[in-house]
N, C-alpha and C positions, 0 to 999 in steps of 0.2 A: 623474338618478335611475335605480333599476337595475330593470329591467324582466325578468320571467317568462315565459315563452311553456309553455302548455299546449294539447293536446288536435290539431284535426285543419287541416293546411294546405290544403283543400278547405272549408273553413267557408262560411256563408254569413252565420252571426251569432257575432259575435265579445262574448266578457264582459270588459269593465274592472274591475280592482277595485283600491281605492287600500288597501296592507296596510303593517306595519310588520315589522320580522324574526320576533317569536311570530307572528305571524299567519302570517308562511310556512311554520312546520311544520305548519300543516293544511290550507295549501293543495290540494296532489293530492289527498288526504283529499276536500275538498269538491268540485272537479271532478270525481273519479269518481263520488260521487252523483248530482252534475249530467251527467254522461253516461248514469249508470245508467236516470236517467227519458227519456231519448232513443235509444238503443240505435241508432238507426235513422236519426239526423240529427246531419249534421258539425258539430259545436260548436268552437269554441276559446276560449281567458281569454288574454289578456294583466294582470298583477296588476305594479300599481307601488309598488315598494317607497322608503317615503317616508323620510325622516332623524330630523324633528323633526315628531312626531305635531302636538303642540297648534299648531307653525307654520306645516310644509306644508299643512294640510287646513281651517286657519280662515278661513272669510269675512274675517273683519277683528276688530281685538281688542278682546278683553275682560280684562276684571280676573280671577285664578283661583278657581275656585270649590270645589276641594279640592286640597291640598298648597301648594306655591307655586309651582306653571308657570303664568303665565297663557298668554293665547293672543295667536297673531301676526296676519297678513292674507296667509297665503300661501297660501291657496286659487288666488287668478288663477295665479298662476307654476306650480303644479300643473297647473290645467287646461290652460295654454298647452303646459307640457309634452307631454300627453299628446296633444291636438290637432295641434299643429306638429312633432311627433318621435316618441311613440308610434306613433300611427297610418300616418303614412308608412311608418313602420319596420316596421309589418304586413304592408304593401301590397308594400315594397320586398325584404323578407328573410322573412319567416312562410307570408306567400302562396304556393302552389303557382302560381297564377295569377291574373292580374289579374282582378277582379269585386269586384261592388259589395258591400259589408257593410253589416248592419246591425249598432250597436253598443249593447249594454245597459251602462251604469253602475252601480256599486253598491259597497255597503260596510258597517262594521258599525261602531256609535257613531260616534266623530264622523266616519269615512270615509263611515257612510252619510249624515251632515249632508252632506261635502261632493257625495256624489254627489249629494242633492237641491239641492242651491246649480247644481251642475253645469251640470242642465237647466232651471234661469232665467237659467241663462246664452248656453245654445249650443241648435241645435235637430238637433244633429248625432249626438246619438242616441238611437234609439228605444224606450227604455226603460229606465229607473230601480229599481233595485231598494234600500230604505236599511230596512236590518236591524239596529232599536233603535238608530233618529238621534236625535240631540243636538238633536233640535227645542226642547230646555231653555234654547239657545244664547241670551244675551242679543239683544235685538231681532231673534230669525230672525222669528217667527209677524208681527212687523210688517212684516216685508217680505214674507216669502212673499204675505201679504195684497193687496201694492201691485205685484207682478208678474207675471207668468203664467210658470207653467210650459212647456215645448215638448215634452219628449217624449209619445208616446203612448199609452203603457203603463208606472203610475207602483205599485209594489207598496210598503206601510209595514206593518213589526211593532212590536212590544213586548213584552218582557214582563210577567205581570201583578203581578208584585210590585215593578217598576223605581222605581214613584213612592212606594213605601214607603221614606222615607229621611229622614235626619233633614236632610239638605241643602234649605234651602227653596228655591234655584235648582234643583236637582237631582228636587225631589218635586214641579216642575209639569208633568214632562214625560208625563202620562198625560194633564190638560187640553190640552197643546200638540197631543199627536198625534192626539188625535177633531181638534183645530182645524183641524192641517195635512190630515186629512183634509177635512174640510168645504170649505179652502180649492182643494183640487182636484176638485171635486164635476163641473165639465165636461171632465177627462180621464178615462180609464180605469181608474180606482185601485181597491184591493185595501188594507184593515187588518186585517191578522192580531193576533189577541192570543194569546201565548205562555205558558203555563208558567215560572215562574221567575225571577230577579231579570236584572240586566242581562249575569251573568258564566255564564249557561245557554246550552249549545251553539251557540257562537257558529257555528262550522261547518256543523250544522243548518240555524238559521235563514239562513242566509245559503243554504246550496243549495236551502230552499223558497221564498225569494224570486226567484234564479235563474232557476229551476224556472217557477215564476208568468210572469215575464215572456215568457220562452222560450215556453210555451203559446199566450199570447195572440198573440204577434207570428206564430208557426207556425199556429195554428187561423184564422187569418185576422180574429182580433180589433180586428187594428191594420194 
């Protein structure tokens, strides 16, 4: 997978974020906001640009639930990705110098699903950011339910018109996301509710989510 590198080789918290090619034209876009709220403290993104949206970034599959792409189970080879190669590849070529990172995950629809699957997966980084996740996902809320989360700082938005739709998989995802809230009630978690259907500033909300984590992990939150 072909990898991004934004922002400052002196970091000490590095952003993951799993995007598709439109999503890379506003990538810098949303870094420099997300720098803009730190002026003062060295950030970087590394953003992974994935192939096959509905395969690379699914838990495991489901039937489709609008068009006809259903979904794959290529979330693990994703996160392996990023864990076994990414990150090296920060440490080995992005890094000014060796030092410890903290690394925040994050994404927008189903990239923020998989960055929530992410951090029940690994506890390798400290903060989740998932900006209008696919918590709609066939059997996520039962699982999230039967495993715990790891990172320490877990930020979720929505918008408020997303569960207005005539998709009945699709119009539960405002019950899901109080749920997935509720379900993280012993980490550090944040639910923003948003302005607008699911296709509103995706940009935005993604560098106020960013933003959120970055706060907490820096203000000594976490």
């Amino acid at each position: 997978m072909k990898s991004i590198f934004l922002g400052d080789k002196n970091a000490d918290i590095c952003l993951i974020q799993a995007a598709d090619r439109q999503d890379q034209t506003y990538l810098e876009e949303e870094f420099a906001m997300i720098k803009n709220a730190f002026p003062k403290i060295p950030l970087m993104m590394a953003a992974v640009l994935v192939d096959d949206w509905n395969q690379d970034l699914s838990p495991w599959p489901a039937p489709a639930v609008f068009g006809k792409d259903g979904f794959g189970d290529g979330a693990k080879n994703t996160l392996n990705t990023i864990i076994a190669e990414l990150i090296p590849k920060i440490h080995a070529e992005w890094l000014a110098e060796e030092k410890e990172l903290r690394y925040i995950i994050g994404g927008y629809s189903l990239a923020g699903l998989f960055a929530l699957w992410s951090v029940y997966q690994t506890d390798c980084f400290s903060g989740c950011a998932a900006m209008s996740p696919s918590v709609w996902f066939p059997d996520w809320i039962r699982y999230a339910g039967e495993h715990p989360a790891l990172a320490d700082v877990i930020y979720l938005s929505l918008g408020k018109k997303e569960e207005k739709t005539r998709n009945p998989v699709m119009a539960r995802v405002g019950d899901c996301i109080v749920k997935q809230h509720e379900l993280l009630a012993e980490r550090q978690v944040f639910l923003e509710w948003n302005e607008g259907n699911h296709f509103t500033d995706p940009e935005g909300r993604c560098t106020k989510g960013f933003v959120w984590c970055v706060r907490q992990l820096m203000e000594g939150g976490a």
